[in-house]
C-alpha positions as CSV (number, residue, x, y, z in Angstrom):
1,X,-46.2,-29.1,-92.7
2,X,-50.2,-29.0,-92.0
3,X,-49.6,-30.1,-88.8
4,X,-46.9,-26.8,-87.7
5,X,-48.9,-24.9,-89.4
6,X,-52.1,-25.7,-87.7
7,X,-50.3,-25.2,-84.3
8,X,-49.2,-21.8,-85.6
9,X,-52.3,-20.6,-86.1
10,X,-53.5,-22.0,-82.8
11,X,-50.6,-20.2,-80.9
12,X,-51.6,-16.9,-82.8
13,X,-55.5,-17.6,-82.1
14,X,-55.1,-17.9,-78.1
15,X,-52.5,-15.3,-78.0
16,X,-55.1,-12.8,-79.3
17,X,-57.4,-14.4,-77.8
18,X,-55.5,-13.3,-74.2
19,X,-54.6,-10.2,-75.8
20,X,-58.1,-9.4,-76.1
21,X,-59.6,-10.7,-72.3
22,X,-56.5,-8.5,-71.2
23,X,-57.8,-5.3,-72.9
24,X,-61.5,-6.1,-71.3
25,X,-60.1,-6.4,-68.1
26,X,-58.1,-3.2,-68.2
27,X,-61.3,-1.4,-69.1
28,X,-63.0,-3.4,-66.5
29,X,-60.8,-2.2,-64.3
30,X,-60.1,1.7,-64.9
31,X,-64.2,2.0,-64.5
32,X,-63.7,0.6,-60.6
33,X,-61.5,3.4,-60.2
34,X,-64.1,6.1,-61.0
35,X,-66.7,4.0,-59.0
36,X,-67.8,4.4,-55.0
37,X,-66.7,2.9,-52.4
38,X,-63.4,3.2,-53.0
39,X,-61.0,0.5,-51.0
40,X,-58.4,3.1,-49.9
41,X,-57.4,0.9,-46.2
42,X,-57.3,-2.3,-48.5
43,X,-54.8,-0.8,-51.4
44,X,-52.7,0.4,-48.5
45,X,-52.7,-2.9,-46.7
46,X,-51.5,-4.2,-49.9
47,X,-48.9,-1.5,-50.9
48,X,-46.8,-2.0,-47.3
49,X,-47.4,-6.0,-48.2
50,X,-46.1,-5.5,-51.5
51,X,-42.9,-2.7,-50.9
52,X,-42.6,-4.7,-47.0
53,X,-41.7,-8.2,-48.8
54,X,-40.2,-7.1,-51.9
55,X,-37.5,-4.5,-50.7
56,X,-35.2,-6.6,-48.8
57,X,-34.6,-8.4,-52.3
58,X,-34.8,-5.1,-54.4
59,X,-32.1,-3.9,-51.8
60,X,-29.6,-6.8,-52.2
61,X,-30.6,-6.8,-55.6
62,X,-29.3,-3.2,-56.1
63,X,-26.0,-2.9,-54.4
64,X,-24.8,-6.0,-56.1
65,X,-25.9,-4.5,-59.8
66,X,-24.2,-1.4,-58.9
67,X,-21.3,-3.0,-57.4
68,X,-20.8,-6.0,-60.7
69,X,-21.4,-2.8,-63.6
70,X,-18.5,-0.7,-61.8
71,X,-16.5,-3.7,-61.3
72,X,-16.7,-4.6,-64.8
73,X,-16.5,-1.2,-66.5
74,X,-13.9,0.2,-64.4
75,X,-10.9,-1.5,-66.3
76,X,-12.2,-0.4,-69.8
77,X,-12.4,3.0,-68.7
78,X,-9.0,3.1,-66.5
79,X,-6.9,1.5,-70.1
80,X,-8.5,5.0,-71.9
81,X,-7.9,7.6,-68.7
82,X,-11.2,8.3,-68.3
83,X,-11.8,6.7,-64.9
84,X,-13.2,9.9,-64.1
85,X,-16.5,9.3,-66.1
86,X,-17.1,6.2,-64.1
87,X,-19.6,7.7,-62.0
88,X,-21.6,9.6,-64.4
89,X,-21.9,6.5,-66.8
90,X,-22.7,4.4,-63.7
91,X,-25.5,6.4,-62.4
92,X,-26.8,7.3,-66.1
93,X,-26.9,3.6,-67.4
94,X,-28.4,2.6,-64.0
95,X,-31.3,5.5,-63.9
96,X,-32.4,5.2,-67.6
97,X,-32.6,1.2,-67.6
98,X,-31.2,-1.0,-65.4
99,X,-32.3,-0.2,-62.3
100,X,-36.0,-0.1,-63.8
101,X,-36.3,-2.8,-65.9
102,X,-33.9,-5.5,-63.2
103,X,-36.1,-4.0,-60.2
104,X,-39.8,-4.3,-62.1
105,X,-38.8,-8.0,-63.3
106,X,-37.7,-8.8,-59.7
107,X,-41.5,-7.2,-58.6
108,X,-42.9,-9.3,-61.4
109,X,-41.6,-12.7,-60.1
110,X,-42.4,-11.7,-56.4
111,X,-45.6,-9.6,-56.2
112,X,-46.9,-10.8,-59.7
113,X,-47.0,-14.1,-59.0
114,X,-48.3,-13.6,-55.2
115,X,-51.1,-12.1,-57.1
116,X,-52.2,-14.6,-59.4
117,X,-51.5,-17.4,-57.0
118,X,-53.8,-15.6,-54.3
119,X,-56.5,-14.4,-56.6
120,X,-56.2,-17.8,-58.0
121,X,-56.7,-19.6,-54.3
122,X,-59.6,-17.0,-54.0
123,X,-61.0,-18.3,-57.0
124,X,-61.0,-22.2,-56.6
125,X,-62.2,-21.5,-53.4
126,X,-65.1,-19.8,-54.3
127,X,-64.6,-16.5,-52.0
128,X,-65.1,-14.3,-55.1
129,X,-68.5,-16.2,-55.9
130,X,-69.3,-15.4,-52.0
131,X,-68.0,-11.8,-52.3
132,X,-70.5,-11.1,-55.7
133,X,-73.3,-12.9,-53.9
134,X,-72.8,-10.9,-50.5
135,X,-73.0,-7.7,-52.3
136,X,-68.9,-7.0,-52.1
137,X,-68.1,-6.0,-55.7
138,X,-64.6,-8.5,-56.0
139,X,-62.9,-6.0,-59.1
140,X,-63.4,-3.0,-56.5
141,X,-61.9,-4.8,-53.7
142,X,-59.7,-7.4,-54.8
143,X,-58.3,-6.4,-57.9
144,X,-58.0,-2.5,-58.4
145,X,-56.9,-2.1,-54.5
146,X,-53.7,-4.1,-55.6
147,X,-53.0,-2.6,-59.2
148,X,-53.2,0.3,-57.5
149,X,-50.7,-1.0,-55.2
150,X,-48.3,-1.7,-57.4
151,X,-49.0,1.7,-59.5
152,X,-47.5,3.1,-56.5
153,X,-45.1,0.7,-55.3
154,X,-43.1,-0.4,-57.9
155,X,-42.0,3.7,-58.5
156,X,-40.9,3.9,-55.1
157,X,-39.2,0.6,-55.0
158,X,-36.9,1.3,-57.9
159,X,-36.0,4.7,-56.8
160,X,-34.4,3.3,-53.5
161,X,-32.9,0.2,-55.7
162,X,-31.6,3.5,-57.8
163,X,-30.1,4.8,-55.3
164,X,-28.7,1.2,-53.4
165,X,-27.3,0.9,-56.9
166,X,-25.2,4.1,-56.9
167,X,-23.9,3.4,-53.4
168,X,-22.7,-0.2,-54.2
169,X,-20.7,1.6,-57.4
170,X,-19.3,4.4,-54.8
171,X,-18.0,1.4,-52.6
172,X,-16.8,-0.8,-55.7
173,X,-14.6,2.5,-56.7
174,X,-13.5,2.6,-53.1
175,X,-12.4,-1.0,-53.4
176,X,-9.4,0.3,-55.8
177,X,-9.2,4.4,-55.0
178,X,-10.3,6.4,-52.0
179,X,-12.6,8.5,-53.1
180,X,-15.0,11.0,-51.3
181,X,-18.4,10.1,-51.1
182,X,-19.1,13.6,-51.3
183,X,-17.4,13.5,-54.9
184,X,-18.3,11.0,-55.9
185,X,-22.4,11.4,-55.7
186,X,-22.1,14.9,-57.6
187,X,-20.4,13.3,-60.2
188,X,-22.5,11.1,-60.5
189,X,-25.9,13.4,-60.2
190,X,-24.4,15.9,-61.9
191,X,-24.4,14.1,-65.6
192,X,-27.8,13.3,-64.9
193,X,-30.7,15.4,-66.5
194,X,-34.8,15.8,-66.8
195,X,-34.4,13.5,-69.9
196,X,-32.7,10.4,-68.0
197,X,-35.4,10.9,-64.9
198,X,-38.8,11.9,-66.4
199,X,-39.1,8.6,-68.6
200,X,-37.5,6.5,-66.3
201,X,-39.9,7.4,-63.8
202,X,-42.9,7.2,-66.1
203,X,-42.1,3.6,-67.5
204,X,-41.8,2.5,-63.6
205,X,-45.6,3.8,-63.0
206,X,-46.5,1.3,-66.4
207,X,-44.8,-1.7,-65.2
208,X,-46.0,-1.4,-61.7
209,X,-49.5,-1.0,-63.6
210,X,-49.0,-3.8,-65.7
211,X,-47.5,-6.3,-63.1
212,X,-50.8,-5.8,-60.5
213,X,-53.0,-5.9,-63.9
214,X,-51.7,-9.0,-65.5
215,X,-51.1,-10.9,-62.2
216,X,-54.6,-10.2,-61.0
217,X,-56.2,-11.0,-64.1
218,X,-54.4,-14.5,-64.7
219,X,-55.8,-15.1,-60.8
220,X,-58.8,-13.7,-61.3
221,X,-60.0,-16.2,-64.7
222,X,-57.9,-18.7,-63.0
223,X,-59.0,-22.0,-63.6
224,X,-61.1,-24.6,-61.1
225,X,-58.3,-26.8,-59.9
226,X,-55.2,-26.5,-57.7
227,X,-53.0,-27.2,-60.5
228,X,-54.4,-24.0,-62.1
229,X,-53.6,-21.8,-58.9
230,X,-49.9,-22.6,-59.8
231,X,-50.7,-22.2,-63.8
232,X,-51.8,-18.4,-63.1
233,X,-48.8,-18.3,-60.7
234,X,-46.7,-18.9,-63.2
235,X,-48.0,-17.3,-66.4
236,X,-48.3,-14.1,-64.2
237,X,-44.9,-13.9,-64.1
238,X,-43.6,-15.1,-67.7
239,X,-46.5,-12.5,-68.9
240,X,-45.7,-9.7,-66.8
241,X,-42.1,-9.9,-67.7
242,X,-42.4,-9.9,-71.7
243,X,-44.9,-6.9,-71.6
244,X,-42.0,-5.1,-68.9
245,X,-39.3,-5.6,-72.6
246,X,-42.0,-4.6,-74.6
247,X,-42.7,-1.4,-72.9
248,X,-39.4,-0.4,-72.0
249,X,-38.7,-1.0,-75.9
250,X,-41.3,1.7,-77.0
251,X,-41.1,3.9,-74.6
252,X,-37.1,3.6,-75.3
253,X,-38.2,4.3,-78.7
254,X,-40.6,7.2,-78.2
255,X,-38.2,8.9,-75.6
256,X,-35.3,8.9,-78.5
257,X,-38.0,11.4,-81.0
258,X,-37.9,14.2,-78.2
């Protein structure tokens, strides 16, 4: 019993103890942003690096969620008559969650852990230390160039999965019915309001801010070792993903007051 309970105190001791070098790092991190120079060419190197290799999958990714959810919910709503209301509830349950959530856990695995496994490499190898003693400043360059990245990136990435969704449910429906794709896309938009897009969107700007943050910092107090490069790696993305459900839960929560 002393022994569980010792580790449980542990586990709650290093987890705010994470909690906490996260938080200093964020604060670390917004101040770069208000500082000169400003690494504009590098955080749009790293936004085509990030949206370049991580679109092909987001694209597969979404015509085969939007194909599987209309597949699986078409029967349901056929046995009531209400095939009708298949687009709407398609596009609706795909905008609102889905689409952000699947799409910012699929950047999470793929640029996430890029991050902490380069920033990690950086760190064993001592670039960083040679960046801080050359005068570069590493948080300026390295680090806020690709949250910044990903502030923008992710957004942008699960709008076109949004959209890739919709068409693979407009070609799953077509599968049973010919339909018009004409039709079909304003029935689908047209149950769609302000409500559905505005928080959507806004959640996609915090995971893509969260997924650059946490992945840089796991890279960036990475420790000495190759084994560690893969450690960060891999704790970028099991990190990144719990505070993507965490998020989406309050802001799902804050979104139903209004």
């Amino acid at each position: 019993m002393q022994i569980r309970t010792n580790a449980l105190v542990s586990s709650v001791k290093n987890f705010l103890i994470e909690v906490g070098g996260i938080i200093d790092f964020t604060v670390l991190v917004f101040k770069q942003f208000f500082k000169k120079p400003r690494e504009h060419k590098e955080m749009i190197k790293q936004a085509y690096y990030a949206g370049n290799k991580t679109f092909p999958l987001i694209a597969i990714t979404g015509f085969i969620m939007g194909l599987v959810l209309t597949l699986q919910s078409r029967p349901v709503l056929v046995e009531f008559g209400a095939e009708s209301l298949l687009p709407g509830m398609i596009s609706v349950s795909i905008i609102r969650e889905i689409g952000p959530v699947i799409t910012a856990l699929l950047c999470a695995g793929k640029i996430g852990s890029g991050y902490g496994a380069e920033i990690g490499s950086m760190r064993v190898t001592e670039q960083i230390d040679a960046m801080e003693v050359s005068g570069i400043n590493p948080v300026s360059y390295i680090v806020a160039s690709r949250i910044m990245a990903t502030t923008i990136m992710v957004p942008i990435l699960v709008l076109l999965a949004d959209a890739i969704a919709i068409y693979g449910s407009y070609v799953a429906v077509n599968m049973y019915s010919d339909v018009n794709f004409q039709l079909f896309y304003n029935q689908a938009y047209n149950t769609l309001s302000f409500k559905d897009l505005i928080p959507a969107t806004f959640k996609t700007i915090i995971f893509g801010f969260m997924i650059g943050l946490i992945g840089s910092y796991k890279g960036y107090y990475s420790k000495r070792g190759t084994e560690a490069v893969g450690a960060a790696a891999n704790s970028a993305v099991v990190t990144s993903s719990l505070a993507i459900f965490v998020i989406d839960l309050v802001v799902v929560q804050v979104t139903e007051l209004f």
